[in-house]
N, C-alpha and C positions, 0 to 999 in steps of 0.2 A: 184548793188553789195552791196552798202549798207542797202538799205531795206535790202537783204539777213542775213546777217549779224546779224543785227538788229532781227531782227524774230528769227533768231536759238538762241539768247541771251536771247528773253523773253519767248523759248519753253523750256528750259533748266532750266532759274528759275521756273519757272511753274511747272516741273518736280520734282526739285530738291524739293521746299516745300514741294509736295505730299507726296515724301518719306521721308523728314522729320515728315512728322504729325505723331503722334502715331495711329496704329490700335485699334480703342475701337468699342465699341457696335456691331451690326451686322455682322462684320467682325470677331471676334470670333466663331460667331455662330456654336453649333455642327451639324453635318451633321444628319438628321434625322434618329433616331432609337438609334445613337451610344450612349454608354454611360460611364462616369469615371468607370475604372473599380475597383474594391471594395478590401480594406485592407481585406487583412485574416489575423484574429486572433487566437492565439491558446491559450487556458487555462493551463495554469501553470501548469505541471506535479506536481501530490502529491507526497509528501516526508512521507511514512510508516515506523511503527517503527513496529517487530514482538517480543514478551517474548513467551518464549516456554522452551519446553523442547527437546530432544532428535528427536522427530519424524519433530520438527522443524529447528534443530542446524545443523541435518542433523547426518547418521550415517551409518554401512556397506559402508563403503567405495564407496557412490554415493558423484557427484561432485558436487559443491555447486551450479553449473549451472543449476542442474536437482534437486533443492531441491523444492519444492512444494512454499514456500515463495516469492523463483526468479521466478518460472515459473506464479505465479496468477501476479506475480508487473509484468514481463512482457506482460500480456497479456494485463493488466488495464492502461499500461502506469506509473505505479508509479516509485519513486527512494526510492529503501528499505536499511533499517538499520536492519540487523536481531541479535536482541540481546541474542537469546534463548542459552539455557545452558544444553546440556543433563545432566540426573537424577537427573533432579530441578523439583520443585513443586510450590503450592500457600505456602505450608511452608517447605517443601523439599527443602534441599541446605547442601550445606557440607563446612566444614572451616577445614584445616589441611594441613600437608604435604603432596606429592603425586601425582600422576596423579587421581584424579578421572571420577567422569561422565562425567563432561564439559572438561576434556581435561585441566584441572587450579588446581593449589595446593589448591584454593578455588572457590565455586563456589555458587552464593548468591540465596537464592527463588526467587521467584516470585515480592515478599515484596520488599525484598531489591536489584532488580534493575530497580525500578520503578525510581528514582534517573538519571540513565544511559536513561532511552527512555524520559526521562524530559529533560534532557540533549540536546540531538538528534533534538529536539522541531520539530517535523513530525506533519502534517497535520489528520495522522490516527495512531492509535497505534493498534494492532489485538495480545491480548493475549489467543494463546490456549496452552490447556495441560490440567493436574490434576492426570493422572495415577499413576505418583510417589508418589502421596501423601498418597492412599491406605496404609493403619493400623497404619498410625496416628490418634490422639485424633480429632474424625469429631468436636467437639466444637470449639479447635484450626484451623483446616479446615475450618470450615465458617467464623470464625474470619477474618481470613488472605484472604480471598476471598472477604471482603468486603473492607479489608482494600486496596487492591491492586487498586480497581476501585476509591473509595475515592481519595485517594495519586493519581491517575493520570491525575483525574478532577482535583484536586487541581493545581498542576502543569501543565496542559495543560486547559484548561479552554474552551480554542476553538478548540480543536481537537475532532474529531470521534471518538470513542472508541468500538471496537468490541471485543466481548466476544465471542470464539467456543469451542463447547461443545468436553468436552475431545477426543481427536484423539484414534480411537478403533483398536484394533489389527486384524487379523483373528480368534481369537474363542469370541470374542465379538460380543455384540449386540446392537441394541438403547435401549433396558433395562438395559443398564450397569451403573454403577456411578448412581443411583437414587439418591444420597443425594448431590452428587455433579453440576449434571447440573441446577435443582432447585436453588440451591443455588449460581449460579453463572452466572445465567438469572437471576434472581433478581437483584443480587449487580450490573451487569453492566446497566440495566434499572434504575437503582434506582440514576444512575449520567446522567442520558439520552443520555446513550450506546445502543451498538443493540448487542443482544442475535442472535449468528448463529449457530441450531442444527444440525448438520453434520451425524447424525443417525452415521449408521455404514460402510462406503464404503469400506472399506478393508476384511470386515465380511464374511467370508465363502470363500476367496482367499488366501491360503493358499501360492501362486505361486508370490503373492506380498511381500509377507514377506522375509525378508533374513534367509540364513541357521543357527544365531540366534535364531528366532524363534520370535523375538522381534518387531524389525527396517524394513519399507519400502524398500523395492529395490526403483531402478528409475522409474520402472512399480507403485507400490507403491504410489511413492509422486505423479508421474503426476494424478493418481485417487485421490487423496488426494486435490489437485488442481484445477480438475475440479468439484469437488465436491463444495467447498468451490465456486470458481469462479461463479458457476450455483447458489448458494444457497444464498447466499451474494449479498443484494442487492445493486444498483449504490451507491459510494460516491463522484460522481463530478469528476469524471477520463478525462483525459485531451483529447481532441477532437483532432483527426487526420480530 
């Protein structure tokens, strides 16, 4: 009875060590094939700033949801700031009383709200427009077109800066604005911006324009959107 005794005392320690020892080396081992499975990272959505005008502010009573700006940041995954101001320009802008183009007792060019998308500090800044500026002094025009890319590299130093070639109405063409697209593929190259010519997508669609005769419908921007989106090459858009 005692041997018994005795035995189940030293089977028990015996035991008990075992599972005191810590499990190392081999006993970890993974099972053949399996493997940790892998952190998914996601690239930091870019934060976009837009200057525009009108065809960009959005106008004709389309919702800001279906404005050509929202609809390319959505498709690219960005987070946009759209700072555009209808009946502005690269020197186009109005100071006074009143409701004007942009909806503001004042409402500043191009020039001077380069200030506001510095501000904003976005990863990509995409100024288009120019049509307002038509029968002003083209000297004053290329002026303010170079200053606008200037002042933006200045202030954004590490951002992307895309330049598109003024947004065309339906009796426009890509022959339109000669003095201006030159001159505004230049200035944004010349700070190491990317020039996107948009030819004319709205050009002989009559049925995209609102009964203004001016402004996109929603039909309108979304061509406006794909255009640019198709035409506009990658800038690092965040990976799904």
């Amino acid at each position: 009875m005692i041997s018994i005794l005795a035995f189940g005392l030293v089977f028990l320690s015996i035991v008990g060590v075992a599972l005191a020892r810590p499990v190392t080396g081999s006993a970890l081992s993974a099972p053949p094939g399996w493997a940790a499975p892998q952190t998914v990272r996601f690239a930091k959505p870019k934060t976009v700033a837009f200057i525009g005008d009108s065809y960009t502010a959005g106008a004709a009573g389309v919702p800001g949801s279906q404005l050509w700006p929202e609809l390319l940041s959505k498709d690219r995954g960005w987070t946009s700031t759209n700072l555009a101001l209808g009946g502005t320009g690269y020197v186009t802008g109005f100071d006074g009383a009143g409701q004007l183009g942009c909806g503001k007792s004042a409402c500043g060019n191009y020039l001077e709200m380069v200030p506001e998308a510095v501000a904003a500090s976005p990863d990509v800044v995409i100024v288009s427009g120019g049509r307002n500026d038509l029968g002003k002094p083209l000297p004053e025009i290329l002026k303010n077109i170079q200053a606008v890319f200037t002042e933006l590299r200045k202030g954004l130093p590490d951002a992307k800066i895309v330049a598109l070639s003024p947004l065309l109405g339906a009796d426009d063409t890509p022959s339109s604005f000669p003095s201006v697209k030159p001159a505004v593929k230049a200035a944004v190259e010349s700070v190491g911006g990317v020039y996107v010519d948009l030819g004319a997508p709205l050009g002989g669609h009559p049925e995209l324009i609102w009964k203004d005769g001016v402004h996109p419908t929603a039909g309108g921007q979304k061509v406006i959107a794909d255009a640019t989106n198709r035409l506009m090459p990658g800038l690092g858009e965040a990976q799904n």
